[in-house]
C-alpha positions, 0 to 999 in steps of 0.5 A: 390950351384954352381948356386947360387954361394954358399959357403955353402949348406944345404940339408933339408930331412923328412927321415934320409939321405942313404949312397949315399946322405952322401957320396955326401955331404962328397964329397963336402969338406970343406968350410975355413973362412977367417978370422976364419980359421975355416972349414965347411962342404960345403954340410950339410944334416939335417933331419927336427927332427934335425932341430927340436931339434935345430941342427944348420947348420955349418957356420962361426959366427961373424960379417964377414959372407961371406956365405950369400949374401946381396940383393940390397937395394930398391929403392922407385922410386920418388913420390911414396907413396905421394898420402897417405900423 
């Protein structure tokens, strides 16, 4: 999370989580939304039968999503694609 400067983190496992792994996620705090004030666990642990049965992860809704960064728009360099035309 740290690397990727992320406010939240989710943890996706095939088996159910040990006590260490849920403590770790615990340790993590809780993430505040602007705006919402609503709080998140920052470090969220789904096993893949969760996911399954339609658990979500714990995020902010609305429009004012700030957990997700946006990547850069592409740009089409000049001239490309032309030839097709």
């Amino acid at each position: 999370m740290d690397k990727a400067q992320a406010e939240i983190g989710v943890l996706l496992t095939m088996q159910e989580p040990t006590k260490p792994m849920r403590e770790a996620a615990a340790s993590a705090g809780f993430y505040t939304s602007p705006g919402w004030n609503t709080k998140h666990p920052r470090l969220q642990i789904l096993t893949v039968r969760e996911l399954l049965d339609r658990r979500g992860i714990d995020y902010p809704s609305g429009a004012a999503n700030v957990t997700l960064k946006k990547a850069p728009k592409a740009v089409k360099p000049s001239g490309e694609g032309e030839e097709l035309l």
